[in-house]
ZABALUM-242092 format. One line per 3 residues: number of its first residue (from 1); their letters; for each residue x, y, z of C-alpha. Coordinates in steps of 0.25 Angstrom, whole numbers, plus 2048, in hexadecimal, padded with zeros to 3 digits. Layout:
N
NUM	A	X:Y:Z; ...
***
This chain:
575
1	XXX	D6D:DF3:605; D64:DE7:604; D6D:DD8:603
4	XXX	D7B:DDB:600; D82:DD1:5FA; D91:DCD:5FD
7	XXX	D94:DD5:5F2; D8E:DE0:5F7; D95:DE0:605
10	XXX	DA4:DDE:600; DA1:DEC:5F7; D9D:DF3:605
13	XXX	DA7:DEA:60E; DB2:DF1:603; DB0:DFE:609
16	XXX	DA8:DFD:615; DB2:DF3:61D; DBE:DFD:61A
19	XXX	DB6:E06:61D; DB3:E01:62C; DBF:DFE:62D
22	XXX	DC5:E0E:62C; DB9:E10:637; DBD:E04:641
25	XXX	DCB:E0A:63F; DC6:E17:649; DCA:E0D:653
28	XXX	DD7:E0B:657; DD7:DFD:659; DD3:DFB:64B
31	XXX	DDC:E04:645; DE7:DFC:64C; DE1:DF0:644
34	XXX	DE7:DF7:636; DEC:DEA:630; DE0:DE1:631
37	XXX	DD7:DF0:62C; DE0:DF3:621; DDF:DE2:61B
40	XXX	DD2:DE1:61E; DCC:DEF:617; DCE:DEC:608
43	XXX	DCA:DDD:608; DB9:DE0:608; DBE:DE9:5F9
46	XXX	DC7:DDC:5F4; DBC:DD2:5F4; DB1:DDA:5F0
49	XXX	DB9:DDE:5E5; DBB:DCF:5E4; DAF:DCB:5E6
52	XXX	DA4:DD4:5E3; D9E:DD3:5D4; DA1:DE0:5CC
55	XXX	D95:DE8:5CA; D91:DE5:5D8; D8A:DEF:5E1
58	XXX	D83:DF4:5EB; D79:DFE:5F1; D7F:E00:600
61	XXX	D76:E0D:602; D6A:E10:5F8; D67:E1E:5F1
64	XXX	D67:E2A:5F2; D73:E29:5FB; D78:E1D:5F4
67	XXX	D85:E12:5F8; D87:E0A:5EC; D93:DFF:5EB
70	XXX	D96:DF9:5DF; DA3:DF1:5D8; DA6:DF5:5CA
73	XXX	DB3:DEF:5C3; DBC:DFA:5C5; DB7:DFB:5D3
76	XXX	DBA:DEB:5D6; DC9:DEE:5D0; DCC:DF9:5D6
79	XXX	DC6:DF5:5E3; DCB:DE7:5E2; DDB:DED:5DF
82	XXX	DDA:DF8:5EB; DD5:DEC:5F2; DE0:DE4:5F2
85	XXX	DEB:DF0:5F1; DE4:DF6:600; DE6:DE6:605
88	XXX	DF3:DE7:601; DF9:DF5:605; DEF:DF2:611
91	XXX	DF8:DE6:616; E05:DEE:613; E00:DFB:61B
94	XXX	E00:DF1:627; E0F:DEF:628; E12:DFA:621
97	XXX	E0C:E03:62C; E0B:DFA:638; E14:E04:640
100	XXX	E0F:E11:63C; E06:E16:648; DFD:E1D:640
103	XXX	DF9:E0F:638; DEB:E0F:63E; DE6:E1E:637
106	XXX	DED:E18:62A; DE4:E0C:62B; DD7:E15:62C
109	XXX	DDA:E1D:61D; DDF:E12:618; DD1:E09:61C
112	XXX	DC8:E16:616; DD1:E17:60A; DCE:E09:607
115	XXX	DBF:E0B:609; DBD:E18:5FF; DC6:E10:5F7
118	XXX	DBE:E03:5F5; DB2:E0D:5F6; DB5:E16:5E8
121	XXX	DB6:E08:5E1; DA8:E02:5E6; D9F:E0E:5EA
124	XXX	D94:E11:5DD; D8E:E1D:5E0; D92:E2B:5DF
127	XXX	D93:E31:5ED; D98:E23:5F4; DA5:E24:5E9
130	XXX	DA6:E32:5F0; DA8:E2C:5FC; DB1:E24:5F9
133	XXX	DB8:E2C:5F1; DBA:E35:5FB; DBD:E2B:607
136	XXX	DC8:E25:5FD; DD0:E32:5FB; DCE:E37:609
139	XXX	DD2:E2A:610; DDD:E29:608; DE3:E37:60D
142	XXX	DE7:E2F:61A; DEF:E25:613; DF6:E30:60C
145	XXX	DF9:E38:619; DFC:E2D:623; E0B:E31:625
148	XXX	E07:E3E:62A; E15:E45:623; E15:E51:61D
151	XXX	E15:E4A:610; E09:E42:613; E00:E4E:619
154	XXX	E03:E56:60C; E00:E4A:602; DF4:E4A:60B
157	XXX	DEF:E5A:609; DF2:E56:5FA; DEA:E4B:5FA
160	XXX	DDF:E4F:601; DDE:E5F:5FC; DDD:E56:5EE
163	XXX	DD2:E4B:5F4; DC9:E56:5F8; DC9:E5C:5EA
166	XXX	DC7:E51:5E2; DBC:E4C:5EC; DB6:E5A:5E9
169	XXX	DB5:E58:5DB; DB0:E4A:5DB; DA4:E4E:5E6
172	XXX	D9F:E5A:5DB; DA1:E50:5CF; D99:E45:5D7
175	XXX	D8D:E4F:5DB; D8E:E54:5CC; D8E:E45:5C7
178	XXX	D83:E42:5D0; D7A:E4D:5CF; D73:E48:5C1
181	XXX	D71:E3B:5C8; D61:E37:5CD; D67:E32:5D8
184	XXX	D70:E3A:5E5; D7B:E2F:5E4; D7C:E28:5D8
187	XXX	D83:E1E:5D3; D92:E21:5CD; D8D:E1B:5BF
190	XXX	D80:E22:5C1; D85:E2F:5C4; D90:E2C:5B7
193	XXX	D88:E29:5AE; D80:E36:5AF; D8D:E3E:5AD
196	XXX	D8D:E41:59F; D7F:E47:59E; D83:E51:5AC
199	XXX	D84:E5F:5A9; D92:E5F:5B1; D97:E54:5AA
202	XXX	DA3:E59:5A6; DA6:E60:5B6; DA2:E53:5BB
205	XXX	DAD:E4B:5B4; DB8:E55:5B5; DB6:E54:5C4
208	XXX	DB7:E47:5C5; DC3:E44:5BC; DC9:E4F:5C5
211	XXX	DC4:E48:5D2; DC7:E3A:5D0; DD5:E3D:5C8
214	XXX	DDA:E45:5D4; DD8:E38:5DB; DDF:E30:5D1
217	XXX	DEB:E3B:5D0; DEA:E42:5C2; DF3:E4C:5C0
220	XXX	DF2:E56:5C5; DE9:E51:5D1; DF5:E46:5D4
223	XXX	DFD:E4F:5DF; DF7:E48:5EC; DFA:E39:5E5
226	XXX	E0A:E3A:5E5; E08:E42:5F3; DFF:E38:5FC
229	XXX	E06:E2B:5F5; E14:E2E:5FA; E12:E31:607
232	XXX	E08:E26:60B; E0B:E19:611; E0F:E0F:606
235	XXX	E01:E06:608; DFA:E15:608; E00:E18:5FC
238	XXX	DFF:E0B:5F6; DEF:E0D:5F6; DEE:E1C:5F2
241	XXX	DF6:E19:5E5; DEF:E0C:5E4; DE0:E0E:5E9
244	XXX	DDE:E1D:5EC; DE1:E24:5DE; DD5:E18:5D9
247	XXX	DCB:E1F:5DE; DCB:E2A:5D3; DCD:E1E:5CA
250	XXX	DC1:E16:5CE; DBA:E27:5CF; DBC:E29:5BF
253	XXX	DB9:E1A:5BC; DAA:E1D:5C5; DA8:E29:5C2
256	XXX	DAE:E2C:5B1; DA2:E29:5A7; DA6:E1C:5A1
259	XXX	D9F:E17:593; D9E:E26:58F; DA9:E2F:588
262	XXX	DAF:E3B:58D; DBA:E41:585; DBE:E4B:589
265	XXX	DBF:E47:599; DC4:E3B:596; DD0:E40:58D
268	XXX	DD3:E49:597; DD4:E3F:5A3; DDD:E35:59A
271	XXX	DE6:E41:598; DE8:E46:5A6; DE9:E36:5A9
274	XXX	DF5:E34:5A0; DFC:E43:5A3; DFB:E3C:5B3
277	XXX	E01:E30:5B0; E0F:E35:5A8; E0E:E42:5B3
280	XXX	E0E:E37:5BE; E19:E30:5B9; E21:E3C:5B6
283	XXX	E20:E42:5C4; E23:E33:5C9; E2F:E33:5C5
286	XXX	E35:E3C:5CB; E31:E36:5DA; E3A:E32:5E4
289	XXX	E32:E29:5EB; E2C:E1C:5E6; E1D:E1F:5EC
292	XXX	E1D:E2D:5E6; E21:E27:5D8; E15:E1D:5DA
295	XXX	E0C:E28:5DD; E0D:E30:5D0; E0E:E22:5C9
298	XXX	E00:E21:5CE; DFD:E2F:5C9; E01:E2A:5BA
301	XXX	DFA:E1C:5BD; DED:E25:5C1; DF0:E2E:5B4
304	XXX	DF0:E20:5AD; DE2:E1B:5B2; DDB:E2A:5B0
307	XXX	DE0:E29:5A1; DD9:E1D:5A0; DCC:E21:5A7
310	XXX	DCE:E2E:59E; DCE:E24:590; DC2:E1C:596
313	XXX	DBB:E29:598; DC0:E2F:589; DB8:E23:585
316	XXX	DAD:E1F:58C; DB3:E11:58F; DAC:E0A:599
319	XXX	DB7:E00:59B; DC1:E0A:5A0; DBE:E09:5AF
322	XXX	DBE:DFB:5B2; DCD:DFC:5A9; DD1:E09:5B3
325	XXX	DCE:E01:5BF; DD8:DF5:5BA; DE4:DFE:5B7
328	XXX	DE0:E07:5C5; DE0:DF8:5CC; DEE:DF5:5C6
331	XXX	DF3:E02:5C9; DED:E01:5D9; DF3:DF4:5DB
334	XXX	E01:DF7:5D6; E03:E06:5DB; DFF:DFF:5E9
337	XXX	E0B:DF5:5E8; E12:E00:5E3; E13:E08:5F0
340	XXX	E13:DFC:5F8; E1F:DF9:5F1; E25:E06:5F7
343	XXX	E23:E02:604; E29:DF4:601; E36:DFB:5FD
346	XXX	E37:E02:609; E37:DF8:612; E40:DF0:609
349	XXX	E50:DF2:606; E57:DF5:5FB; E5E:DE9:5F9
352	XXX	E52:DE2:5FA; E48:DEA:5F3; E4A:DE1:5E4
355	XXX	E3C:DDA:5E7; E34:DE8:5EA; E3B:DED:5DE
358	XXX	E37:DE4:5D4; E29:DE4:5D9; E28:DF3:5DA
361	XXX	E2D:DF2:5CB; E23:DE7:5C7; E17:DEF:5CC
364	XXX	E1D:DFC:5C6; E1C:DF5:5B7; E10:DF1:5B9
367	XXX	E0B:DFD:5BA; E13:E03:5AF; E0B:DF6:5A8
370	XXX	E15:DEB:5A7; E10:DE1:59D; E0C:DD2:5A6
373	XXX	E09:DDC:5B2; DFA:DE1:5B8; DFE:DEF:5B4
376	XXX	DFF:DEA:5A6; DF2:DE6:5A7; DED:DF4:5AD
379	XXX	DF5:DFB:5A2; DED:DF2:597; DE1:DF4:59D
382	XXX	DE0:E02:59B; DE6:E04:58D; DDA:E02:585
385	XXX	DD2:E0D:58A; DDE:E17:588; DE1:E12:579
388	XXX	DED:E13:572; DED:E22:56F; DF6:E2C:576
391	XXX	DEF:E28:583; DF3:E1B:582; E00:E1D:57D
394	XXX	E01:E26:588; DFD:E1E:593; E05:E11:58E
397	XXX	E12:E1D:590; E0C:E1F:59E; E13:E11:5A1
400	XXX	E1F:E14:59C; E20:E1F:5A6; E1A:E17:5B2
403	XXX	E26:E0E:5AF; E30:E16:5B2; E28:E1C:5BD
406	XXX	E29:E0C:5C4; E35:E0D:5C1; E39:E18:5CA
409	XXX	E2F:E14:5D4; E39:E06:5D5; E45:E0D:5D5
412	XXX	E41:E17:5E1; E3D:E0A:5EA; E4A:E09:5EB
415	XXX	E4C:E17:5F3; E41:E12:5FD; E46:E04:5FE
418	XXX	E4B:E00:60E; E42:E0E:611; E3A:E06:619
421	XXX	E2B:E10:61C; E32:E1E:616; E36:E19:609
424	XXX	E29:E13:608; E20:E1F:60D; E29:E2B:607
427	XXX	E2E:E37:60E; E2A:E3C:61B; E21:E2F:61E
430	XXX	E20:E2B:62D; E24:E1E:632; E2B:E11:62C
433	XXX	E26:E05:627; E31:DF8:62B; E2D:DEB:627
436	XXX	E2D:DE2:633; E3A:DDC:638; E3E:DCF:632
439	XXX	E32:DCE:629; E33:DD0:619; E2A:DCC:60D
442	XXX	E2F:DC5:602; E3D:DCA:606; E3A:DD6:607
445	XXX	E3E:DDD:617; E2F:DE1:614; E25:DDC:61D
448	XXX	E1C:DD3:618; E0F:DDA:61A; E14:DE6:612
451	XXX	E1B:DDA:607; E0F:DD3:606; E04:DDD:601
454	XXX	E10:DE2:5F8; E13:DD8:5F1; E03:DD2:5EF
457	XXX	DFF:DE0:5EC; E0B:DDF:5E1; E06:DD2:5DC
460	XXX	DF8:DD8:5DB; DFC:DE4:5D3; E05:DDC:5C8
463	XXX	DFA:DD1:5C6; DED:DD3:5CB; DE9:DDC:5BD
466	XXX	DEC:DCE:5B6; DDE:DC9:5BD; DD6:DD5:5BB
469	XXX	DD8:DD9:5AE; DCF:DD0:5A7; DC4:DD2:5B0
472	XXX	DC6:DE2:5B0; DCA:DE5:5A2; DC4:DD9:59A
475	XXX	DD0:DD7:595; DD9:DCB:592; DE7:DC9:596
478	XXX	DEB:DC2:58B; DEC:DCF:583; DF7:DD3:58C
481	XXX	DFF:DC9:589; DFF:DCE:57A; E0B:DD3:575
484	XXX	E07:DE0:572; DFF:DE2:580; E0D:DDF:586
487	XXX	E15:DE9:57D; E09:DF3:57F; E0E:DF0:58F
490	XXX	E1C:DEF:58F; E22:DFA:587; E1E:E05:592
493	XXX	E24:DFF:59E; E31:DF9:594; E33:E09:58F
496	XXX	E31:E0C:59D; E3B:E03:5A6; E45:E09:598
499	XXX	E42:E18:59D; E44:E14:5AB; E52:E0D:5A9
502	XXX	E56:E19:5A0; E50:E22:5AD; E55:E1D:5B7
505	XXX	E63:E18:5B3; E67:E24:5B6; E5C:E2A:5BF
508	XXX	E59:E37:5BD; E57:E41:5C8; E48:E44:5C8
511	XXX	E44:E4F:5D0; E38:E4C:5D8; E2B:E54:5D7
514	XXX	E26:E53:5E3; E19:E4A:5E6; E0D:E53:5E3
517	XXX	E15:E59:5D8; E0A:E64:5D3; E09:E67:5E2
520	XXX	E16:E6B:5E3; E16:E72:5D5; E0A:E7B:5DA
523	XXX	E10:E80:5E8; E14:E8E:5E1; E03:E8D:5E1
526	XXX	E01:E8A:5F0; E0B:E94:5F4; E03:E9F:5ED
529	XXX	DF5:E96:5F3; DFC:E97:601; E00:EA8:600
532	XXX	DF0:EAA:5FA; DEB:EA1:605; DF4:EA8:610
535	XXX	DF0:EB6:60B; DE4:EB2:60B; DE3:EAD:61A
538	XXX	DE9:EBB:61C; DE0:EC3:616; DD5:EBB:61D
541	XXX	DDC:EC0:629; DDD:ECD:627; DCE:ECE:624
544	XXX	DCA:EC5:632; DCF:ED3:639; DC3:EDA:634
547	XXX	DB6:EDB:63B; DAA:ED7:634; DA6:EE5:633
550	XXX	DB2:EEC:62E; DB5:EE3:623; DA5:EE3:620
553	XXX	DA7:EF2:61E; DB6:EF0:616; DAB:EE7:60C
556	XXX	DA1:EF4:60B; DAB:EFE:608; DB1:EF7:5FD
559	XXX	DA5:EF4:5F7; DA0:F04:5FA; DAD:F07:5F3
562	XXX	DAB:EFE:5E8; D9D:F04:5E4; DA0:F11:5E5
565	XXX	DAD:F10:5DD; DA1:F0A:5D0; D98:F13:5D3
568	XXX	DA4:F1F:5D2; DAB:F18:5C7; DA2:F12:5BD
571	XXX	DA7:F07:5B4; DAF:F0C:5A7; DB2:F1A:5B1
574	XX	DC0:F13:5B5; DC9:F0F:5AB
***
């Protein structure tokens, strides 16, 4: 490794000290330590995101085995946003889960979840991504699962039947990708840049659109997303929707050709993109629950993003990723605040809820792209590469629909308000979450360790885009200011909040798809899968009480019969 520099060691303290931590953690005293684990994991990834010069990196292990760290600008984004949003829904999980006995085991995924996540941002070669990859999407499993309900172990069979496949995939495209490499590790850019001259070229990128998409829950490999964000706890949902689905991001940003064109897969991706994100706000709508509503509005939000990866691709534009990784940072900072303002309703009454609201709804039109807000910025951001063809006219609709889905969202935080840890966690969650008597934030009958992260967290996601969008885009803010940059922003979320007053004056009576909604479409299929499976397992059974022998000799007679019926009856002799 020869002289590292500081540099070097805050890229390997970002995953190495979590890390440790999730080991230390096997002992019981440690694990009884969570507060001071879950605060002091992400701050070695904040300042080297802060701190380390983009286009640093290091050689921790050398060829052919090969551990390469390095910090590109859509890694220090995204790794400086999931950063911040794991300090903060870290200090909430605290209180929020200070009475739940089984706090310690949560701490342990939720430590590993954080080191495969910084990991996939800063790792440079091909089978360290893998790792992290996988530890990422593994550890993430317990966070989904820690209410042990019957809910939660079935989101968790989804999610993990699902993680397993698209792991396979990635594995076969990354030996694929790798294999006209000199080299039995390469580098990510290497092992790119040789894609287009690979005789599997084209099997290669359709597994890993297919790979990295599921992560990102695309239609129709979003079922586990909706599934394992309703039924986590509300800090564990707040980085699944936030942090996990990035890693497929930041897989298509690493891995998709950039500065060469591929048409066809690239017009295919921005389709699917945009078909997921009005299918996400669709099936949205119809959801009882505010934390189910935000999980397909991250499915739309993830459509969104793929349609823009899918334009950069179309193209060959090279500027695409670093432009990706600003809108996924918007969108990870304010989806966390977004479930954390779940459980801030829950622990707050209705006759005080006002302040949450207005918050609630601040972060939701920010998203949607409220002109003077960061997700205005994010929305900016991106359009360029779209255009202003049908895509862009199509993804400028999106907001319109993301709108009314925010609005929902606010109205149904009324049903969970005074709901203290059920309305927060959805039905059949174990447990309840109490602010601590005679202590409120802000007003708020919210304790202050679950207030505090809230509110910061908020104030991050509405702002924070204003101070890196000239140094991640190149661009000035001035032009938004223009009035027709601000009508450009405002018309979507104005037609919006008009077709949600019209909606919801008189609100409908939606009827509910269930979360997972293809699953449950498809469960005439695993009936028929159960009765093949079952007669299979039977017959199997039957043939178990056959010795060897006889059901050897079974074998040669029908084989003796079948010789002797050709040689008896020659072809063209039987009609």
């Amino acid at each position: 490794m020869g002289d590292m520099r500081t540099s070097d060691l805050l890229l390997l303290a970002a995953v190495l000290v979590p890390l440790a931590l999730a080991l230390a953690s096997v002992k019981p005293w440690v694990r009884r330590r969570a507060d001071v684990l879950l605060l002091l994991a992400p701050l070695p990834g904040l300042a080297a995101a802060l701190l380390v010069p983009v286009g640093q990196s290091v050689l921790v292990v050398p060829p052919p085995f090969r551990l390469t760290f390095a910090l590109d600008l859509p890694g220090a984004v995204l790794l400086g946003g999931a950063a911040l949003l794991w300090l903060a829904a870290g200090l909430y999980a605290v209180s929020y889960l200070r009475a739940d006995p089984a706090r310690g085991t949560f701490s342990v995924w939720w430590l590993l979840t954080l080191a495969g996540s910084f990991a996939v941002f800063l790792v440079a070669d091909v089978a360290s991504f893998y790792l992290a990859y996988a530890l990422v999407s593994f550890s993430a499993f317990g966070l989904a699962t820690h209410d042990d309900t019957a809910e939660a172990r079935r989101a968790g069979k989804v999610y993990l039947a699902l993680t397993v496949l698209g792991e396979a995939l990635l594995i076969a495209a990354f030996v694929m990708l790798a294999s006209s490499a000199t080299e039995a590790n390469p580098l990510i850019r290497d092992a790119v840049a040789g894609l287009s001259a690979s005789p599997w070229k084209e099997t290669i990128l359709a597994l890993l659109l297919v790979g990295f998409t599921m992560k990102m829950g695309l239609f129709p490999l979003h079922v586990w997303m909706p599934l394992a964000h309703a039924v986590a706890p509300v800090p564990g949902s707040a980085v699944l929707s936030g942090i996990v689905v990035k890693a497929g991001v930041i897989g298509l940003i690493r891995f998709l050709p950039g500065g060469e064109a591929w048409l066809d897969w690239g017009t295919g991706l921005m389709a699917a993109g945009l078909f997921t994100a009005y299918y996400g706000v669709a099936i949205g709508l119809t959801q009882r629950h505010p934390k189910r509503v935000l999980a397909y509005s991250t499915v739309s939000q993830m459509g969104v993003l793929a349609a823009v990866l899918g334009a950069g691709l179309e193209r060959g534009d090279a500027a695409v990723p670093a432009l990706a990784a600003f809108y996924a940072l918007s969108h990870m900072l304010l989806k966390g605040a977004m479930f954390l303002t779940v459980g801030v309703a829950a622990a707050t009454p209705r006759a005080r809820l006002a302040p949450v609201l207005l918050v609630a709804a601040l972060l939701g039109l920010s998203l949607a792209g409220l002109p003077f807000t960061g997700g205005a910025l994010a929305k900016y951001a991106v359009k360029d590469p779209v255009g202003e063809g049908l895509a862009g006219v199509l993804l400028a609709l999106s907001a319109v629909g993301t709108t009314v889905l925010m609005a929902r969202y606010v109205l149904l935080l009324l049903d969970v308000a005074g709901a203290k840890g059920e309305g927060a966690k959805g039905e059949g969650a174990k447990g309840e979450t109490e602010a601590a008597a005679g202590t409120g934030f802000a007003g708020l009958p919210v304790a202050p360790g679950e207030g505090l992260p809230w509110a910061v967290l908020s104030g991050l996601a509405v702002l924070l885009p204003f101070a890196l969008f000239t140094p991640v885009t190149g661009g000035s803010l001035a032009i938004l200011l223009s009035l027709s940059t601000l009508i450009k922003g405002l018309w979507p979320v104005a037609l919006g909040l008009g077709v949600a007053a019209l909606i919801y004056q008189k609100p409908p009576r939606f009827v509910e798809l269930p979360p997972g909604d293809i699953i449950v479409a498809a469960a005439p299929l695993a009936a028929a899968y159960r009765a093949l499976r079952d007669g299979a397992v039977a017959l199997d059974t039957v043939l178990r009480r056959w010795s060897t022998a006889a059901l050897a000799l079974v074998m040669l007679v029908l084989v003796l019969a079948y010789v002797m019926a050709e040689a008896v009856f020659p072809p063209g002799l039987v009609p």
